[in-house]
C-alpha positions as CSV (number, residue, x, y, z in Angstrom):
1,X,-7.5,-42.4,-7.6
2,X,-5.9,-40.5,-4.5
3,X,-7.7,-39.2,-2.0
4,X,-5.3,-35.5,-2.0
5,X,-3.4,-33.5,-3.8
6,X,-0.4,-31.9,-3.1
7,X,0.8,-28.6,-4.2
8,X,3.4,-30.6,-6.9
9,X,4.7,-33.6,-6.5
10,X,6.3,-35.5,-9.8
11,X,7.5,-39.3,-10.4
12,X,8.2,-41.5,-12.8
13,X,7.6,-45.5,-12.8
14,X,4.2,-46.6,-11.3
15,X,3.2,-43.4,-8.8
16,X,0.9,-41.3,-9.6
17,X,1.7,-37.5,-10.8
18,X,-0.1,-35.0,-8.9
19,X,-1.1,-31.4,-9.6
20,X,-2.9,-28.7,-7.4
21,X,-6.0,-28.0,-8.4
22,X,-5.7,-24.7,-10.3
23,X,-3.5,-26.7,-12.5
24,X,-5.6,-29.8,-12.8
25,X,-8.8,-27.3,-14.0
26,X,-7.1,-25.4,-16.4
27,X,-5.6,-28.8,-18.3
28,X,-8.8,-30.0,-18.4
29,X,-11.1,-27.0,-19.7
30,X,-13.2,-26.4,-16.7
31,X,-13.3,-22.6,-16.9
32,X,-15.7,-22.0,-14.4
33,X,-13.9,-24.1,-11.7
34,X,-10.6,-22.7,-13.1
35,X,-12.2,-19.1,-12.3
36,X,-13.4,-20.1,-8.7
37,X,-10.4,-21.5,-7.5
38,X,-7.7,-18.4,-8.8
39,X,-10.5,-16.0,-7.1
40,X,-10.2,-17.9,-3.8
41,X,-6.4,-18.5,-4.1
42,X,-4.9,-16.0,-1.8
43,X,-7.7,-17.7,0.7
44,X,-6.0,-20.8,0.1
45,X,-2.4,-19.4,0.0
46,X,-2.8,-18.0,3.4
47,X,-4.8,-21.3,5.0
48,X,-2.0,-23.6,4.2
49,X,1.1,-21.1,5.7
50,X,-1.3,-20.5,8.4
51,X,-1.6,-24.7,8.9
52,X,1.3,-25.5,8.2
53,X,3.1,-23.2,11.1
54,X,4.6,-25.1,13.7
55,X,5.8,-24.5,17.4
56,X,9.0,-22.5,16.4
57,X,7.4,-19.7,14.0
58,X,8.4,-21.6,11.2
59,X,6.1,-22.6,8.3
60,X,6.5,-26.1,7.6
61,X,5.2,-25.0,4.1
62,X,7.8,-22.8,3.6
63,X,10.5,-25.6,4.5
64,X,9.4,-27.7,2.3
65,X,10.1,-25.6,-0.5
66,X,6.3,-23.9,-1.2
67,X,7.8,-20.6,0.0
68,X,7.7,-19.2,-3.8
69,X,4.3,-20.6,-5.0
70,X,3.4,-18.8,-1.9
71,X,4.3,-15.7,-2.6
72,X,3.6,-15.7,-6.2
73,X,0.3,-16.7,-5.4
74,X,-0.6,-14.1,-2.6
75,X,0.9,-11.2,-5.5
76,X,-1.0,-12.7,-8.1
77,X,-4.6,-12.3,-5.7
78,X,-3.0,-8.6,-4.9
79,X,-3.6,-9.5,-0.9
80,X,-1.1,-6.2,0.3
81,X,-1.5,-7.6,4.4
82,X,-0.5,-11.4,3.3
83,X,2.3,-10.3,1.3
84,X,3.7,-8.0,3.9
85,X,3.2,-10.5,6.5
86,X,4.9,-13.3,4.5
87,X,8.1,-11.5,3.5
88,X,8.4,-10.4,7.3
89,X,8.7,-13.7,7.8
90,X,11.3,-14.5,5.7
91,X,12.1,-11.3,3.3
92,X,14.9,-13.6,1.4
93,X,11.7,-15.7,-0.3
94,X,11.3,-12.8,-2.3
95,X,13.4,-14.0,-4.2
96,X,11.2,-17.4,-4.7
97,X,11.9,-21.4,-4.4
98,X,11.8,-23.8,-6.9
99,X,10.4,-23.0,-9.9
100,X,8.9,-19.4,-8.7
101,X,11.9,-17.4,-9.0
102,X,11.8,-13.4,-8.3
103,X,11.2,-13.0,-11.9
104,X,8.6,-14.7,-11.7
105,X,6.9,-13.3,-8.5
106,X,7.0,-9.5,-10.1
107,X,5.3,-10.1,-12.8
108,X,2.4,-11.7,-10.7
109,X,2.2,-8.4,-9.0
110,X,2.8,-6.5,-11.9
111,X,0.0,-8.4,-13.7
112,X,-2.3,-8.0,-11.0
113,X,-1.5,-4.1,-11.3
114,X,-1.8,-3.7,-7.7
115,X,0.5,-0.7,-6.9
116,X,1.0,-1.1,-3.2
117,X,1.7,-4.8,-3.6
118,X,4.2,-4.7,-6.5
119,X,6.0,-1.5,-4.2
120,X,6.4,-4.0,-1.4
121,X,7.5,-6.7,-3.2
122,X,10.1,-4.3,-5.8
123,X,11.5,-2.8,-2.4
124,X,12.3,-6.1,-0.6
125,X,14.0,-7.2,-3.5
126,X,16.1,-4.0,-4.0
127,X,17.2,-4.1,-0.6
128,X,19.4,-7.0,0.8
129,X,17.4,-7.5,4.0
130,X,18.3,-10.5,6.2
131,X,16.9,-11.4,9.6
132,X,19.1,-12.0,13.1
133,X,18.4,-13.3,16.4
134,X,19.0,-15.3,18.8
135,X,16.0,-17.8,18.3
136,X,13.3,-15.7,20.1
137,X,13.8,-12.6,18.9
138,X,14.6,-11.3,15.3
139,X,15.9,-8.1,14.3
140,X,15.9,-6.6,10.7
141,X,19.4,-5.8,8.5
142,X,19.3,-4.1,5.6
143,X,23.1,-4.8,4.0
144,X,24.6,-2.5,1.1
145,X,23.8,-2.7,-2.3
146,X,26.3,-3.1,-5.6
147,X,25.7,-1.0,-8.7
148,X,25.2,-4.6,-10.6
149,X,22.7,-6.5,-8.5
150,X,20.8,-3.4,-8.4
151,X,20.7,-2.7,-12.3
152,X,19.9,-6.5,-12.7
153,X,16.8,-6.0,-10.2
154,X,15.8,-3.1,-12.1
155,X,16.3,-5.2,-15.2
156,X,14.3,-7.7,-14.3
157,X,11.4,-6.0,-13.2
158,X,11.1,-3.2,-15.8
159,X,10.7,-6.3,-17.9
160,X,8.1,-7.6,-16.1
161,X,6.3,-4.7,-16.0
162,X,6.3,-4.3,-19.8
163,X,5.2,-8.3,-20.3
164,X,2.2,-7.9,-17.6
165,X,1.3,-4.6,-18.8
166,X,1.6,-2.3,-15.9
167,X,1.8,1.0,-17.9
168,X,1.8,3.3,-14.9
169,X,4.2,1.5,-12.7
170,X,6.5,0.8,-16.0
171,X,6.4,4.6,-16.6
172,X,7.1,5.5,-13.2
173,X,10.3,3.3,-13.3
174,X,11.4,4.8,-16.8
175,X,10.8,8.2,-15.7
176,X,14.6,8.9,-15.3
177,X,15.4,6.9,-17.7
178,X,17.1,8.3,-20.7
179,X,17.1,6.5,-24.6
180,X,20.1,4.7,-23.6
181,X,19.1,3.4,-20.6
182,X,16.0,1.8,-21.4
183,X,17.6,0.2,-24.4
184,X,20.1,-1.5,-22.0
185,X,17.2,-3.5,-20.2
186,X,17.9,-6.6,-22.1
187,X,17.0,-10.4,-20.9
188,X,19.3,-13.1,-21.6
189,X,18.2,-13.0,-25.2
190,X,19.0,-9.3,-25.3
191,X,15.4,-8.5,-26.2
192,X,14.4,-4.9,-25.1
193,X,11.3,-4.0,-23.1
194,X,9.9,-3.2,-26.4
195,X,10.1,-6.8,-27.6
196,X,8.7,-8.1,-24.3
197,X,5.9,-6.3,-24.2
198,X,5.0,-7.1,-27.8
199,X,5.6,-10.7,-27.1
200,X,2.8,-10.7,-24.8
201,X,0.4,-8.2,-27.0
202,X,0.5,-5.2,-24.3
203,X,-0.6,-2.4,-27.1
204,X,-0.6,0.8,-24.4
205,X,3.0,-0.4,-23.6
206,X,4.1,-0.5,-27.0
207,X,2.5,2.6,-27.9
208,X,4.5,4.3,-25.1
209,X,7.8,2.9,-25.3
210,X,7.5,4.0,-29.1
211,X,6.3,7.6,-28.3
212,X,8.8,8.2,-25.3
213,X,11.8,6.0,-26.8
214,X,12.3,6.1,-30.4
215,X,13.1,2.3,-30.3
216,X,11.1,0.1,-33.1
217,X,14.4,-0.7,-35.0
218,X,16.0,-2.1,-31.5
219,X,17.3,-5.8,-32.5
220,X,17.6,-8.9,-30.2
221,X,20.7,-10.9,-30.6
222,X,19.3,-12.3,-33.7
223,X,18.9,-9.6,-35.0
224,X,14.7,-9.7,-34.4
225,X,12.8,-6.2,-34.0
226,X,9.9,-6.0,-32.0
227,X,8.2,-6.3,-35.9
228,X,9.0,-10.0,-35.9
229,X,8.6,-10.7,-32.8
230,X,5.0,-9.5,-33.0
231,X,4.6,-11.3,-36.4
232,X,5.9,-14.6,-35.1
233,X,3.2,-14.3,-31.9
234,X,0.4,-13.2,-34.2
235,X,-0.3,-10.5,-32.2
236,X,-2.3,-8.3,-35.0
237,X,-3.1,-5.0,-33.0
238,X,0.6,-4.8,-32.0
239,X,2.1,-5.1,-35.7
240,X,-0.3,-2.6,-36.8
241,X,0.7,-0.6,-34.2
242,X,4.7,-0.7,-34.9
243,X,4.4,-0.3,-38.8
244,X,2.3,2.5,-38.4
245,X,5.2,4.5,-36.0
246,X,7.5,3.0,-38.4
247,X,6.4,1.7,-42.3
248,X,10.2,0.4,-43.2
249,X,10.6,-1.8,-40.5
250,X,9.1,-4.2,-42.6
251,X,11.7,-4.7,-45.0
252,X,13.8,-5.5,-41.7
253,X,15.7,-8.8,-41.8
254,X,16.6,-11.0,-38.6
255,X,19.9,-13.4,-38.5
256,X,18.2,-16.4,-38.6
C-alpha cells in the first residue's frame, strides 16, 4: 500500500490509482472522517499552496495543474482572505484547471452561500484581468468586455446559483431581469434556471422563480418542464410545489 497520496493521479496497467482523501472517505462510508476532513479543507488548501511556493512567487501546486481544485476548495470552506489572496496570484485560475472549471468553482461559493466570497469570485470572472511585469514586479490590467462573454458569465452563474440554492444572491442577480431574460439563461441542454434548481431539490428557488417569473411550462430542448424533471429526480417537495402553481402541467408531454 503507498505510503501518500496525491491530490489525483490515475493509471491504468499495474500502478496503483490514487485519490485524496476527502474522496477516498466518502467512497468508502466513513462519515465522520468524511466530515473532519471537508471542515479542515481550506486548512489543507492553503498549507499545500503555501508548501508548495517556490523561490520565484510561483506555486509549484498551481503549475502542476491543482490551481482549480484549489480554488474550488478554498470557495467551498468560504475562506474570503485565501480566495482573495489566491486569485491575486493568478486572477485567470478563476476560471479553474482540469476538471474544476469556472462553472464549477461558482457553485462552490454559491453553495457555501458566503456572499463576500461568491462577490469576489463572480467579479474576477466578469472582468478580464491579466497580470504584467517585468518578473519582479506585477501590475494589474483589466481588458474590455464583449456583450457575449459577459451574458455567458452571467449564464453560467445565475445557474449555479439556482442549483446551490443561493436564493438571495440569485435574486439579487435577477433583479433587473425581466420574463424574457431569465428565460434565456439556458445550459447546453437549454434547461432554464427553473429546471436547474429543481434538479437539485432547491424548493425556496423554485417557489420564487414561479412567483416572480411565471415560467412552470418553460421546456428544455426535449421538450422536459421543470414537472419531469422533478419527477425523474424524485424530488417530492418540489413536484408538489409546481403542480400546486400549476395543476395542468401534468398532462405535459416531453419529446422523448
Amino acid at each position: 500500500m503507498p505510503t501518500y497520496f496525491p491530490l489525483r493521479w490515475e493509471s491504468t496497467g499495474d500502478q496503483w490509482w490514487f485519490a485524496s482523501s476527502i474522496e477516498w472517505a466518502a467512497a468508502n462510508g466513513h462519515y465522520d472522517l468524511f466530515k473532519c476532513v471537508t471542515k479542515n479543507r481550506r486548512f489543507v488548501a492553503r498549507r499545500l499552496l503555501h508548501e508548495g511556493e517556490c523561490k520565484r512567487g510561483k506555486s509549484l501546486l498551481i503549475g502542476s495543474g491543482y490551481g482549480g481544485w484549489l480554488l474550488y476548495t478554498t470557495a467551498s470552506a468560504g475562506d474570503l482572505h485565501f480566495v482573495q489572496e489566491f486569485l491575486q496570484k493568478d486572477p485567470f485560475l478563476v476560471f479553474g484547471e482540469g476538471e474544476y472549471g469556472v462553472t464549477d468553482i461558482l457553485y462552490a461559493a454559491a453553495r457555501r452561500k458566503n456572499c463576500e466570497v461568491f462577490w469576489v469570485i463572480y467579479d474576477f470572472a466578469m472582468s478580464a484581468r491579466f497580470m504584467s511585469g517585468n518578473g519582479r514586479e506585477s501590475e494589474e490590467h483589466i481588458g474590455e468586455i464583449t456583450f457575449v462573454y459577459h451574458q455567458e458569465m452571467k449564464n453560467r452563474t445565475v445557474h449555479a446559483l439556482a442549483r446551490g440554492g443561493n436564493l438571495k444572491m440569485l435574486k439579487e442577480l435577477l433583479s433587473d431581469s425581466s420574463v424574457e431574460d431569465v428565460l434565456a439563461y439556458r445550459d447546453a441542454q437549454c434547461s432554464t434556471i427553473l429546471h436547474t434548481a429543481t434538479a437539485c431539490g432547491q424548493v425556496k428557488v423554485v417557489k420564487d422563480l414561479i412567483s416572480l417569473f411565471r415560467m412552470t411550462n418553460s421546456t428544455d430542448k426535449q421538450g422536459n418542464t421543470a414537472l419531469h424533471i422533478a419527477a425523474y429526480r424524485g424530488q417530492l417537495l418540489t413536484v408538489e410545489v409546481l403542480i400546486q402553481a400549476c395543476p395542468e402541467s401534468i398532462h405535459s408531454r416531453n419529446n422523448v
